[in-house]
Each structure stands twice: as structure tokens, then as C-alpha cells.
Residue frames relative to the residue before (quaternion, step in Angstrom):
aa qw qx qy qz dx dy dz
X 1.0000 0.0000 0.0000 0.0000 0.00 0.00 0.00
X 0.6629 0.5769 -0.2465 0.4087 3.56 1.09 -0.87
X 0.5389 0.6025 -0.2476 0.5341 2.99 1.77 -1.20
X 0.6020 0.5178 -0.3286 0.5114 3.93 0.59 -1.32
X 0.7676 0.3942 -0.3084 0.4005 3.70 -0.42 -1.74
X 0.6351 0.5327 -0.3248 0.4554 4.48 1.11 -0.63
X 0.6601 0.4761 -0.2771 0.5107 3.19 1.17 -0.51
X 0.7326 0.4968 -0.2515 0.3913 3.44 0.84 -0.77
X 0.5260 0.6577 -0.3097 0.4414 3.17 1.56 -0.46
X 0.7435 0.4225 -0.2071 0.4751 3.31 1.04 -1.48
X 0.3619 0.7356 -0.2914 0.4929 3.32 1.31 -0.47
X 0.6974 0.3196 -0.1368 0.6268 3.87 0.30 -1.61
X 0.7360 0.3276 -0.4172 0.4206 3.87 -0.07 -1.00
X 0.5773 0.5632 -0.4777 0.3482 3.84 0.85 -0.66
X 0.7027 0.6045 -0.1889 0.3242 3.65 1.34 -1.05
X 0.7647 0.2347 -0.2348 0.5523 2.95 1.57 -0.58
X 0.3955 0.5848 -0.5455 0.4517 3.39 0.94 0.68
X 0.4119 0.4893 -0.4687 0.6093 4.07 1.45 -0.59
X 0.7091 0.5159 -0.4004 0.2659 3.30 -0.80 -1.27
X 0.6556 0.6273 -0.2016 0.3689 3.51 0.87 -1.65
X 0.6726 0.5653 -0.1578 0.4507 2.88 0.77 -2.27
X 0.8566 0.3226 -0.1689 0.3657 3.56 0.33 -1.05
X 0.3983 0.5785 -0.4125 0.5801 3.27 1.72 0.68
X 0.6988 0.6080 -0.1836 0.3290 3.50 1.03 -0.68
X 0.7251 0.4594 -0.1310 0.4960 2.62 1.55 -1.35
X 0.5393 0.7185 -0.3346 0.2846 2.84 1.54 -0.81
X 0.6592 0.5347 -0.1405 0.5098 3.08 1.24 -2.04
X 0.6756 0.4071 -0.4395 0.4298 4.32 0.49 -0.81
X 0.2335 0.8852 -0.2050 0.3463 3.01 0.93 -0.23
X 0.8070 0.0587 0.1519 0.5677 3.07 -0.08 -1.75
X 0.6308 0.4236 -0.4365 0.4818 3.48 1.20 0.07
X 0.2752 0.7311 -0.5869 0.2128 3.76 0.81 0.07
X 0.4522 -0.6184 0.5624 0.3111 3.89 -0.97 0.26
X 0.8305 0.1549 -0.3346 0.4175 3.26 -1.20 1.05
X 0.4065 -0.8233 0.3946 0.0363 3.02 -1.25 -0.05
X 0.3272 -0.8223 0.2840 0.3689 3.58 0.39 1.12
X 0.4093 0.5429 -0.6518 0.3359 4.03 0.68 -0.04
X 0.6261 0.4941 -0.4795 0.3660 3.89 0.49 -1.09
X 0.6645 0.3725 -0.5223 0.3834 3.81 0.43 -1.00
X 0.8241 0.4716 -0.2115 0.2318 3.67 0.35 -1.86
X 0.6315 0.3035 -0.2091 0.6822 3.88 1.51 -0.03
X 0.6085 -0.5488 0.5329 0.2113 3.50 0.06 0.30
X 0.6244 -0.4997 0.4589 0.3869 3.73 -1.63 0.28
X 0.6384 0.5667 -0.2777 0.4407 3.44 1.13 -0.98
X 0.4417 0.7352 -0.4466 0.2549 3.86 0.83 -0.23
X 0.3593 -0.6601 0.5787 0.3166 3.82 -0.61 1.01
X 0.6509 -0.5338 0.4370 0.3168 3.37 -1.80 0.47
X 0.6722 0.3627 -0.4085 0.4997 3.91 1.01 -0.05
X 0.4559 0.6863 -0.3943 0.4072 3.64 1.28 0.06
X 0.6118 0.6016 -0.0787 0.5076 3.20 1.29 -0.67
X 0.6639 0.4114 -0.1578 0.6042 3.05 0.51 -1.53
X 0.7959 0.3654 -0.2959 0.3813 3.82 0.44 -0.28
X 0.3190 0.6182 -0.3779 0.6110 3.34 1.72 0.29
X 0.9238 0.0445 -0.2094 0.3173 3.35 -0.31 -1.06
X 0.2115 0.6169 -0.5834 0.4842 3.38 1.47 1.16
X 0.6716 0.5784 -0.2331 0.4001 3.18 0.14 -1.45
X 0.8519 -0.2319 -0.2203 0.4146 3.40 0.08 -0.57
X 0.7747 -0.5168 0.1357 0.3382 3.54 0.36 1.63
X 0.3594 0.5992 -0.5698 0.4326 3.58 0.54 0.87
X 0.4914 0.5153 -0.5130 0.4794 3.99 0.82 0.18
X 0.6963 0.4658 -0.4051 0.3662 3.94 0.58 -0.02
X 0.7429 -0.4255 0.2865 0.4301 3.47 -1.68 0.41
X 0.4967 -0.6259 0.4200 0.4302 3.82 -0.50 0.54
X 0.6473 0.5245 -0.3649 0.4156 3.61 0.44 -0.25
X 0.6308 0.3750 -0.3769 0.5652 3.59 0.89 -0.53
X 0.7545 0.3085 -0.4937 0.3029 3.63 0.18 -0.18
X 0.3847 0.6585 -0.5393 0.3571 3.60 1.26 -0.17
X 0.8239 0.2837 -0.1899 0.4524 3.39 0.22 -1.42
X 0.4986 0.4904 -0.5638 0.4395 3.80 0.78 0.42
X 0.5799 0.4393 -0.3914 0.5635 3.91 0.74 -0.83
X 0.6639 0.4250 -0.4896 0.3728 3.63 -0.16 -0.85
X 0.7475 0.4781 -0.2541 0.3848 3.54 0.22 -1.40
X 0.5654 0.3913 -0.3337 0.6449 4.05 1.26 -0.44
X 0.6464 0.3754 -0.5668 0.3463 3.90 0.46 0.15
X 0.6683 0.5670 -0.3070 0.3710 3.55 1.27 -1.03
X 0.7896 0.2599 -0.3336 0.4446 3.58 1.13 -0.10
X 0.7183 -0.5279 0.1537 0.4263 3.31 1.41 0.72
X 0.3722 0.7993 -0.2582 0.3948 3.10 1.68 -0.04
X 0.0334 0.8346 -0.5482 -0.0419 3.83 -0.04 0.59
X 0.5755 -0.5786 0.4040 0.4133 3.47 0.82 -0.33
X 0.5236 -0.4425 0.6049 0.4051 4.16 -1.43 -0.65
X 0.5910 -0.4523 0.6469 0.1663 3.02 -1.45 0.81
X 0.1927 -0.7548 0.5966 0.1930 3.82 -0.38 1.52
X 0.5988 0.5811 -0.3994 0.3797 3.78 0.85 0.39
X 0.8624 0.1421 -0.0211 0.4855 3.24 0.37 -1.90
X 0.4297 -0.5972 0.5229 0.4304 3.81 1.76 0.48
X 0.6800 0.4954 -0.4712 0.2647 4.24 -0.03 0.17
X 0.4812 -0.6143 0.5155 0.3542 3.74 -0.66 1.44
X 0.3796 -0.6336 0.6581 0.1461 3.23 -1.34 1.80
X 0.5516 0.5811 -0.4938 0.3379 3.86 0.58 -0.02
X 0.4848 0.5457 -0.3487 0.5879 3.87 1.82 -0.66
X 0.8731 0.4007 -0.1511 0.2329 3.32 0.13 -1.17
X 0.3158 0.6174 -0.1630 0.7018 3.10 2.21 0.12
X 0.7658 0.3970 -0.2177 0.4567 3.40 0.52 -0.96
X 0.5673 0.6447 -0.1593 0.4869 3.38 1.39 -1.24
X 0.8707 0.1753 -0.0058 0.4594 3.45 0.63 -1.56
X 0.5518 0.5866 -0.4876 0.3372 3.21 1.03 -0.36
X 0.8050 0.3579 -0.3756 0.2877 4.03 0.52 -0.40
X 0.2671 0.7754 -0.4380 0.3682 3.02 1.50 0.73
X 0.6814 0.6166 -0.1461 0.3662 2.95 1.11 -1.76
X 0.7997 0.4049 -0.0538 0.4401 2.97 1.13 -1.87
X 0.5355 0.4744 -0.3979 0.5744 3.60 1.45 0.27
X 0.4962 0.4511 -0.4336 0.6019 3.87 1.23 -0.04
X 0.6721 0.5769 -0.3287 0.3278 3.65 0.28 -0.66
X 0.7914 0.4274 -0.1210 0.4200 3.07 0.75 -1.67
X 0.5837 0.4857 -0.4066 0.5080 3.55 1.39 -1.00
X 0.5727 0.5102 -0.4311 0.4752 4.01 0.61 -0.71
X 0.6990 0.3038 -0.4505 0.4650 3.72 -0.31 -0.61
X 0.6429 0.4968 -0.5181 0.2671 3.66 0.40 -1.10
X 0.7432 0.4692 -0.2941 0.3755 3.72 0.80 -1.14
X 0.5187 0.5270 -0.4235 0.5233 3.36 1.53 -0.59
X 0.6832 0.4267 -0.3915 0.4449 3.97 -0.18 -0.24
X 0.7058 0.3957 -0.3812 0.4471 3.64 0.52 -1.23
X 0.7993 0.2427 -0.2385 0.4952 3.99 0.43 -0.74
X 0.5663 0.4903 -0.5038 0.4301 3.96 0.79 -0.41
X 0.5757 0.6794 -0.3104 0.3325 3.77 0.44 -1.24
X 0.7472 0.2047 -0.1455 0.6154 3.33 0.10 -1.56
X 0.6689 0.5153 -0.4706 0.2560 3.97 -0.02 -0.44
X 0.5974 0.5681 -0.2366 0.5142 3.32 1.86 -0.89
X 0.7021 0.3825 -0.3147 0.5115 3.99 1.17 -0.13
X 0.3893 0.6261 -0.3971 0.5466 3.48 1.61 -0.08
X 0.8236 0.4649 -0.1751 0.2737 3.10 0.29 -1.10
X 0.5406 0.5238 -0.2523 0.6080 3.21 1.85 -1.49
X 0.8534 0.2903 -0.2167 0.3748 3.80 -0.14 -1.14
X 0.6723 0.2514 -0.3592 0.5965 3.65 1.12 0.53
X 0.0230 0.8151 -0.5755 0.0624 3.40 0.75 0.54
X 0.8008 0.2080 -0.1747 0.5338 3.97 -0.18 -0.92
X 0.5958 0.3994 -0.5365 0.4446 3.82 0.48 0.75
X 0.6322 -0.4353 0.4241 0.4805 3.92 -1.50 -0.11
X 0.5939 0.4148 -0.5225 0.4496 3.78 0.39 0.47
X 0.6092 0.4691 -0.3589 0.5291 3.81 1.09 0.12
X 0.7891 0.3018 -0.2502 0.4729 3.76 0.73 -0.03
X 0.5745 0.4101 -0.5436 0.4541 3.20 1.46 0.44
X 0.4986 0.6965 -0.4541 0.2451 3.51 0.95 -0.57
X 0.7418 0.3702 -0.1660 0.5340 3.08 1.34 -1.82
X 0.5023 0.5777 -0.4830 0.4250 3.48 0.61 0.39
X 0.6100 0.6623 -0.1496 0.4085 3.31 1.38 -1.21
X 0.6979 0.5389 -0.0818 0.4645 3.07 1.44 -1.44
X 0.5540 0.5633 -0.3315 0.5156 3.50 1.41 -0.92
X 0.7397 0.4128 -0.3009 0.4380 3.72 0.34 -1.57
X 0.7333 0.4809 -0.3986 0.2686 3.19 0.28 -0.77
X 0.7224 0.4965 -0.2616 0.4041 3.44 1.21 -1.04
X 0.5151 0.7716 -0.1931 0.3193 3.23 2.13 -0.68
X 0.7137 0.4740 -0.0903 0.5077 3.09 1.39 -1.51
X 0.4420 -0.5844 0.6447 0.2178 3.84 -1.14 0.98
X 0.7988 -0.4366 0.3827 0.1576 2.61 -1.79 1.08
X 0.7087 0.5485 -0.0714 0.4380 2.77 0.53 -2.35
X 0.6920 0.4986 -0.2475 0.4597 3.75 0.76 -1.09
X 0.6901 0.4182 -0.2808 0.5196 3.66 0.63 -1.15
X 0.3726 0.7081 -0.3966 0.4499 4.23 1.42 -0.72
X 0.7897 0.4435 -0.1415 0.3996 3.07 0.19 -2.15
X 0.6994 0.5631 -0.2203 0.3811 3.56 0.70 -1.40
X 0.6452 0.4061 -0.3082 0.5691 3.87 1.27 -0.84
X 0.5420 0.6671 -0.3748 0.3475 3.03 0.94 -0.99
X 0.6107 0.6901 0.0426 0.3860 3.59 1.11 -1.48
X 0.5796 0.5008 -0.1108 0.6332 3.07 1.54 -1.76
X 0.8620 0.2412 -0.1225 0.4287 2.79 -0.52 -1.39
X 0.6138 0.3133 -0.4642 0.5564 4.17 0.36 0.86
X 0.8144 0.2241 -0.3768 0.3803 3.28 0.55 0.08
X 0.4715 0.3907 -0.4644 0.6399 4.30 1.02 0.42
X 0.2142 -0.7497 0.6101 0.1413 3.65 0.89 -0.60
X 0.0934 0.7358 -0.6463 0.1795 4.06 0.81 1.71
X 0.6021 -0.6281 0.4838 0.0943 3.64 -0.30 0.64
X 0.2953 0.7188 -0.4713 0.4171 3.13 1.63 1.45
X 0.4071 -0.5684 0.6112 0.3710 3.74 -0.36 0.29
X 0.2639 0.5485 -0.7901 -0.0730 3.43 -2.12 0.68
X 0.8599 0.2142 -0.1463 0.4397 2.50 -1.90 0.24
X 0.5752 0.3853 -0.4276 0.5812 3.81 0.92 0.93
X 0.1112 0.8300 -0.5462 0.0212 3.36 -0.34 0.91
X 0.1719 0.9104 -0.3550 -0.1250 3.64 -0.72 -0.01
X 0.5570 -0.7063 0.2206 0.3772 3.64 0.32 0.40
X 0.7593 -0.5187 0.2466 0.3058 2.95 -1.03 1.33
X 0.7732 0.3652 -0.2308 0.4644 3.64 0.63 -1.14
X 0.6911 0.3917 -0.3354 0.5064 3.77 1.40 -0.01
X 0.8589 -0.1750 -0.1858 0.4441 3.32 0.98 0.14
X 0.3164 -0.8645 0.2813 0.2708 3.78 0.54 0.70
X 0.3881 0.7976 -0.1483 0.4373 3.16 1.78 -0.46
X 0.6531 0.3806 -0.0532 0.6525 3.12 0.57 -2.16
X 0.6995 0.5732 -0.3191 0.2833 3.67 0.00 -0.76
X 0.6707 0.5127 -0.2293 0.4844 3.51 1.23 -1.29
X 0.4338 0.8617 -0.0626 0.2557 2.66 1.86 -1.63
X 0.7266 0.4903 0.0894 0.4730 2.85 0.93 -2.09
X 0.6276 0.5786 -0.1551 0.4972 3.49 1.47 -1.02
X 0.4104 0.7194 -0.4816 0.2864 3.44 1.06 -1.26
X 0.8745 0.1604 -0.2076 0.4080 3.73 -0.13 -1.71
X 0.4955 0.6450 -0.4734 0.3382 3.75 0.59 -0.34
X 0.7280 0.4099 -0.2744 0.4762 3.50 0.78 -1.41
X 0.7139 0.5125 -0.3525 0.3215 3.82 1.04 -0.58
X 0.4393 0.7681 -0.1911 0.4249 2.84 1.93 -0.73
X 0.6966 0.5451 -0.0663 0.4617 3.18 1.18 -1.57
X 0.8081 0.3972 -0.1167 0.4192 3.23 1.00 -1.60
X 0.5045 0.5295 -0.5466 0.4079 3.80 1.21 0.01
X 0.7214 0.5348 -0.3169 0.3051 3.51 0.48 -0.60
X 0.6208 0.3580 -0.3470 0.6050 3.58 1.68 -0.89
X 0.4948 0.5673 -0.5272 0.3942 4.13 0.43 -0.30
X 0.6151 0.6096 -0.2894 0.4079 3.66 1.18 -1.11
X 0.5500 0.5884 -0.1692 0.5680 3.74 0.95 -1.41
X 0.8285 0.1718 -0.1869 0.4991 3.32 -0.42 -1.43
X 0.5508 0.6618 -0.3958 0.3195 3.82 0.64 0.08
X 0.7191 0.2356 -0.1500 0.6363 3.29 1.31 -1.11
X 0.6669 0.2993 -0.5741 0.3688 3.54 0.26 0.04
X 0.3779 0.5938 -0.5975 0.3841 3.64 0.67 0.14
X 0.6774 0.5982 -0.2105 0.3729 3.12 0.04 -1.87
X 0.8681 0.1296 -0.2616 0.4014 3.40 0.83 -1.10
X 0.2271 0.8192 -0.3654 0.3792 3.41 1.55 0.76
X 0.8729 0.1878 -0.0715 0.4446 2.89 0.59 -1.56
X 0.3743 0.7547 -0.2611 0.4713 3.20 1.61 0.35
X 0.4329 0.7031 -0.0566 0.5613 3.21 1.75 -1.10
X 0.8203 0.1714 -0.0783 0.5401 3.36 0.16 -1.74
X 0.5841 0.5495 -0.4809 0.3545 3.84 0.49 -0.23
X 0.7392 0.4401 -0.2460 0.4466 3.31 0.94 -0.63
X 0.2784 0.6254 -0.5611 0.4654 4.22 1.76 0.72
X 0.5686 -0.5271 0.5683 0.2753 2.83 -1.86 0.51
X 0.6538 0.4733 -0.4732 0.3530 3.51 0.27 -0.49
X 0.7720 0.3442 -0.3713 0.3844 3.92 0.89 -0.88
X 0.2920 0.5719 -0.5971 0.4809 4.13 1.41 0.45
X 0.7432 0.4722 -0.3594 0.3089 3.24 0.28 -1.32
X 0.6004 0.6264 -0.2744 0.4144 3.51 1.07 -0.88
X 0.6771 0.5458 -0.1016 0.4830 3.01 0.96 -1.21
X 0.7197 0.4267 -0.1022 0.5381 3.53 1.25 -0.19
X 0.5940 0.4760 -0.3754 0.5288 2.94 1.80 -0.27
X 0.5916 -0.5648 0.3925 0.4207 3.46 1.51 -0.13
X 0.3914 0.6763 -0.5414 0.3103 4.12 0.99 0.24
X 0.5493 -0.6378 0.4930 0.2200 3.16 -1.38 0.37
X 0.5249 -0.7117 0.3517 0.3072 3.64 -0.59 1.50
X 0.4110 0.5136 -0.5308 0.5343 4.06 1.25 0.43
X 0.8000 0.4010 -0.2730 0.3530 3.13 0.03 -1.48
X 0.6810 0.4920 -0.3256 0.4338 3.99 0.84 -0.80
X 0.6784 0.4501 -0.3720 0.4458 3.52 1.39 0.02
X 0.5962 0.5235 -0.2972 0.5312 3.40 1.41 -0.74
X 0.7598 0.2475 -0.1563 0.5805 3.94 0.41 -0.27
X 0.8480 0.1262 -0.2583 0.4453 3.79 0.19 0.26
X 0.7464 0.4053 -0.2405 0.4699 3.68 0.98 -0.37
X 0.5668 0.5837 -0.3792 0.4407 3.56 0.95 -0.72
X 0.8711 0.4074 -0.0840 0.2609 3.89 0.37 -1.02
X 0.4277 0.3289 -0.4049 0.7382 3.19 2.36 -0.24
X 0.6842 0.4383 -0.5297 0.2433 3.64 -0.12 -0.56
X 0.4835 0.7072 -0.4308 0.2839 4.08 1.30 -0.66
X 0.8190 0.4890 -0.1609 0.2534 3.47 0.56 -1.13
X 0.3747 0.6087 -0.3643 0.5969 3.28 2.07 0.50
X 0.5635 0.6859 -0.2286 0.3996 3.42 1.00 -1.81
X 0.8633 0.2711 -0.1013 0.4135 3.03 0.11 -1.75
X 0.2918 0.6910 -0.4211 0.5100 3.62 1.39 0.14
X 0.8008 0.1436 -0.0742 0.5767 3.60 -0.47 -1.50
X 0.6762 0.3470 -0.5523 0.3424 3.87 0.34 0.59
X 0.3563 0.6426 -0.4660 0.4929 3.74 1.58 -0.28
X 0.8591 0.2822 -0.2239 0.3635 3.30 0.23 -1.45
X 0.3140 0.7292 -0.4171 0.4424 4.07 1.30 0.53
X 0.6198 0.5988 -0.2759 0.4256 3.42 1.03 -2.21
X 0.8120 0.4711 -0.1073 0.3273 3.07 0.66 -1.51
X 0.6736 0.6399 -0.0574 0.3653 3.21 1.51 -0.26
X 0.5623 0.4153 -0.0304 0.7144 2.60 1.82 -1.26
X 0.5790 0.4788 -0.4127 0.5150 3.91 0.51 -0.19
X 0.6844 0.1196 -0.2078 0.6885 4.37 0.54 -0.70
X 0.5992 0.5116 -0.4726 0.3949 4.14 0.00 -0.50
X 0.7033 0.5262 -0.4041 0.2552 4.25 0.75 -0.01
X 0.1401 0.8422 -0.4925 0.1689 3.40 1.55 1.24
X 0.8688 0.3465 -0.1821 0.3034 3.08 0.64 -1.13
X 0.6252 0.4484 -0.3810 0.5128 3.31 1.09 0.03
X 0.4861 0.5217 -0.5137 0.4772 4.01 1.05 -0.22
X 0.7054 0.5373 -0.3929 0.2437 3.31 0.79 -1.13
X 0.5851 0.6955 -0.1746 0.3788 3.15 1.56 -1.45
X 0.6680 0.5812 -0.1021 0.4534 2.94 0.97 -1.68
X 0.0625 -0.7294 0.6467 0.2140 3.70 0.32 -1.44
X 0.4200 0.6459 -0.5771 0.2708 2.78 0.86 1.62
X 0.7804 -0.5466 0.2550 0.1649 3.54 -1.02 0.71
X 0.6505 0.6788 -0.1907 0.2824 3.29 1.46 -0.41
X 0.8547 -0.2806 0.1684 0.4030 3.78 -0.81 -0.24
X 0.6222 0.4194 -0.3687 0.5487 3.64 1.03 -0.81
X 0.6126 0.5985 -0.4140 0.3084 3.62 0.61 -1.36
X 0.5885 0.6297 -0.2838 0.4202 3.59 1.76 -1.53
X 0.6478 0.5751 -0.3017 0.3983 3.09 0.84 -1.70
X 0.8146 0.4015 -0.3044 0.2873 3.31 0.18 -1.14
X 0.5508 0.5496 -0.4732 0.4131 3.28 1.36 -0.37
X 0.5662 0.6373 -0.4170 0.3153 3.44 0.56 -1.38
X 0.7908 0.4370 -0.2042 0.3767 3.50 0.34 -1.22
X 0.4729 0.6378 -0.2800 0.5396 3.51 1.57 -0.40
X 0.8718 0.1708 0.0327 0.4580 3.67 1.27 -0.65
X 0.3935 -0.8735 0.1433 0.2480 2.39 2.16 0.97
X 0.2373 0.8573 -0.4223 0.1744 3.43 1.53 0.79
X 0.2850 -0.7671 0.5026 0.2788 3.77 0.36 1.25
X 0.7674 0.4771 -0.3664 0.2217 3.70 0.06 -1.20
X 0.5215 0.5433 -0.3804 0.5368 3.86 1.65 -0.83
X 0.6258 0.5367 -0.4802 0.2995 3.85 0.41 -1.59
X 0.8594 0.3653 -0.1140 0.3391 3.22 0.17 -1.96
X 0.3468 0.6207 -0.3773 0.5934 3.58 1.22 -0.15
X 0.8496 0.3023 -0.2533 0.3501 3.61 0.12 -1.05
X 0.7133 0.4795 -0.2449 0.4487 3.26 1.24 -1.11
X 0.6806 0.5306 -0.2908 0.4132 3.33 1.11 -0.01
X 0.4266 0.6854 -0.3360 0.4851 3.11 2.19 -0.01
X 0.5405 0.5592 -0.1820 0.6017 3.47 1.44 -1.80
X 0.8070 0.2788 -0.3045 0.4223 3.73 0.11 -0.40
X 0.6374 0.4505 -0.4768 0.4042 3.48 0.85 -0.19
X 0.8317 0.2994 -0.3268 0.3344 3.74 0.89 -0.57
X 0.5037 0.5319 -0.5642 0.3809 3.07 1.35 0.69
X 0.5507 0.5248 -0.5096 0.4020 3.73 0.92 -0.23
X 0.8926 0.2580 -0.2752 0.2469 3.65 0.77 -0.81
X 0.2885 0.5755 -0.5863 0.4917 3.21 1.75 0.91
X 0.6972 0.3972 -0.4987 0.3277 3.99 0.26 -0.39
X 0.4574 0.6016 -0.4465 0.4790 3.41 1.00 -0.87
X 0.7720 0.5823 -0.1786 0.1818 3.37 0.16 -1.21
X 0.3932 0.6899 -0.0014 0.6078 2.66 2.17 -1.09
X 0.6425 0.5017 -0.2522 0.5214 3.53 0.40 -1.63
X 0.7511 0.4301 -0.2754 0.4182 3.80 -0.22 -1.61
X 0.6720 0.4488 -0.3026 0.5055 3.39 0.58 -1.55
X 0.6492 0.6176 -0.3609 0.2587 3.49 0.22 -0.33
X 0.5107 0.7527 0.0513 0.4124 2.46 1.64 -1.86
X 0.6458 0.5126 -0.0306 0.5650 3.04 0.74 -1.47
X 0.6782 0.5121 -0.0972 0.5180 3.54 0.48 -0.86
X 0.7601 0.2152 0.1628 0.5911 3.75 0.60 -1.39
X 0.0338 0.8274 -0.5304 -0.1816 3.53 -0.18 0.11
X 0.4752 0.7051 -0.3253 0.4137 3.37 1.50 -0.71
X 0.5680 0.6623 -0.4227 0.2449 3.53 1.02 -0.75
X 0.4925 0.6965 -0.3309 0.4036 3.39 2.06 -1.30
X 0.6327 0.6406 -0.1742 0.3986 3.70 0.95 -0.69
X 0.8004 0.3798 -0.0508 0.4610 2.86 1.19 -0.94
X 0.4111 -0.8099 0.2034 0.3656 3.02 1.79 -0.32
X 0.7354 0.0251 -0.0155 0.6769 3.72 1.83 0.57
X 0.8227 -0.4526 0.1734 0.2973 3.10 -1.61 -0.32
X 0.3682 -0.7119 0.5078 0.3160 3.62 -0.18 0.22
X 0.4758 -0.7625 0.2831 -0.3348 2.91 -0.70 1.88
């Protein structure tokens, strides 16, 4: 029951932290400087030229009715038209959004399989050279810009000339090959920097627990250093982990501007950034409220799974940190 009434709680605060969020966005929004009639009519536009634009695409009502007209087209899936190119952002969303999220997922996958273990390498050999390359490992990676490491593969690979696709993308259902192809640097791009992250906070995760009384105690009872990680260090150390990978999901889903850009790949940031270049309200906020709904429910997510894992956390009022 205790378990149920903790879950519901986070549940409701997760709901009205939505609610909030998309009041917010709504409103920055519309305070953004300038003003798309200037992009979509030109400087030369007459004052009823204008005035029929923002009839047209409904910014001439009371700000409250269009909040709850956007809200109500988000709950039935409805995003509106592009107040630029007239094209339902619910197509174009549809189109680009699994780009995004196949960049996403392939990054975490590689960020867990090599951040994970490199971060317990590091914690449980800490004062040998497999502890200072980690943290050496951890510095560069987290050290180096996007944009820079972009440029550098970019670079490589045209001049050894490794038979990686750029700037050739093509969609999955026309070729599947090219497509994965195409991903190779974006997702590596992406992942030196989370492998960094989830490396040291591992590292400093399980570092943390080695130093509880219960594993000394282990460790004195004479258990074997497999067995004192697999039963006493693996499961308090998870619920940090899964913290700063919740908060990755959520990153990496709006954080793939620069490498779509790099890349010429097709997906949501590349969108995003136009939109905002052309002050197109219905794509921006549509989008950033996408980025905020799954980062609220990757944290939520996070929370339970934690939970689950830790009960004590219920005590404490969240994740352990």
C-alpha cells in the first residue's frame, strides 16, 4: 500500500510539473524577439498583409484560447500547420522523430555496454593504471565539443576514406543499410561524451558503496570480491546510474542539433533549429514540449525503477544521488 500511495504521488507531481512546463513554454514562446510575418512576407509587407497572416494562422485570438486550443490538439495528437511551410507538424514529427530516437537509443546502447563496465574498472581498480586511464578517459571525453569531435571524423573518414556514409542519408524503408550506415558517426559522436558521464558517475557510484559498512563487513567475512560486487555493490550502486542515464534519454532526444546539423541528417534538432530560425511557434513548442515530456517521464521512470531497487529511497524522498 505504501508502495502504491509513493507511486501515485510521483505520478500526480509528474502531471503537474507537465501542466506547468507547457504553460511555460507556451508563454517563452511567444515572447521570443521578432516575428515570423517579417520572415514569411518580407519587410515590404502592407499592414493588412499582416494582419491577415496572423488571422490566418490564429495568433489574432485572446492568449488563453490559443493555449487551450494547442493543448487540446496536443491531447488528440493534433499539432497544428507549420505557420511557414502550411505542413501538419504531426507528419513531420512522425517522419523525423524516429530518426532522432534511433540516434538516441543506439547512443545509450553503446553508452551502457562501454561507459558501465569502464566506470567499475575504474572504481574497483582505482589506484592501479586501469584507474587513471578511465579518469583520463572521462576528462577527454566530457572535455571535447561535439562540434569539434563532428569536424575531426568528419576529416578522418574523407581523408583514409573508411567507407562510412556522410552526409548521405536515407530512410530506413528505402534502404536500411545506408540508413544505419549514415548513423555510424552521429551516434559515436554522441556517445564519447555520454560513455564520459556514465563512466565517472559510475566510477563514483560504486566508489560510494565500497566504502558502507555492510561491504567492510563483507569483506571481513572473507567473500570473494565477484561475489561482494554482484550481491552488495551492483544494486545500491544502480540508482545513481540510472539517474544520469534517465537524464541522457532526455538529452539526446532535443541535444541532436549538432550532429543532424553536421551530419545532414534529417531528424528533430535539425527541425528544431530551423523552426526557431523562422520563428515558427507551432513546430518550436510542439517540439520542446516533446523534450520535456520525455524527460519528465524518463525521471518518473527512473524514480519507480529506482524504487524498486532501494526501497529506502521512499524515506528519503527520491533518488540517491
Amino acid at each position: 500500500m505504501a508502495v502504491a500511495l509513493w507511486s501515485l504521488r510521483r505520478i500526480g507531481a509528474a502531471l503537474l510539473t507537465l501542466v506547468v512546463v507547457s504553460v511555460l513554454i507556451f508563454a517563452s514562446v511567444r515572447l521570443m524577439p521578432g516575428d515570423y510575418t517579417d520572415l514569411v512576407l518580407g519587410p515590404l509587407a502592407t499592414e493588412a498583409q499582416r494582419a491577415q497572416a496572423v488571422a490566418q494562422s490564429g495568433l489574432d485570438d485572446p492568449v488563453v484560447t490559443q493555449y487551450f486550443h494547442w493543448l487540446f490538439g496536443v491531447l488528440t495528437g493534433d499539432l497544428g500547420y507549420s505557420f511557414v511551410s502550411n505542413v501538419s507538424v504531426t507528419e513531420e514529427f512522425a517522419a523525423r522523430l524516429p530518426v532522432t530516437a534511433t540516434i538516441a537509443l543506439l547512443t545509450i546502447v553503446v553508452t551502457l555496454l562501454v561507459g558501465i563496465p569502464l566506470g567499475f574498472i575504474a572504481a574497483l581498480r582505482s589506484e592501479g593504471s586501469a584507474g587513471a586511464v578511465g579518469r583520463i578517459v572521462s576528462a577527454l571525453g566530457i572535455s571535447i565539443p561535439e562540434f569539434l569531435l563532428a569536424g575531426i571524423l568528419v576529416f578522418a573518414v574523407s581523408t583514409l576514406g573508411l567507407g562510412v556514409s556522410v552526409g548521405r542519408f536515407a530512410p530506413f524503408a528505402v534502404d536500411p543499410a545506408r540508413f544505419f550506415g549514415s548513423l555510424v558517426l552521429p551516434v559515436t559522436v554522441l556517445a564519447v561524451g555520454c560513455i564520459a558521464v556514465i563512466a565517472r558517475n559510475t566510477r563514483d557510484a560504486v566508489m560510494n558503496v565500497l566504502v558502507e559498512p555492510h561491504v567492510q563487513a563483507a569483506v571481513a567475512r572473507g567473500e570473494t570480491p565477484w561475489f561482494i560486487v554482484r550481491h552488495h555493490v551492483l544494486r545500491n550502486a544502480a540508482a545513481p546510474i540510472l539517474t544520469i542515464v534517465g537524464a541522457l534519454v532526455a538529452v539526446l532526444l532535443g541535444g541532436t542539433v549538432i550532429v543532424e546539423f553536421v551530419f545532414n541528417i534529417p531528424g528533430m534538432g535539425s527541425y528544431l533549429q530551423t523552426a526557431l530560425g523562422r520563428r515558427d511557434y507551432a513546430i518550436v513548442q510542439s517540439a520542446v514540449l516533446l523534450a520535456a515530456i520525455v524527460f519528465i517521464v524518463a525521471s518518473l521512470l527512473v524514480d519507480l525503477i529506482a524504487n524498486a531497487l532501494d526501497p529506502r529511497l521512499r524515506l528519503t524522498g527520491g533518488s540517491r544521488r
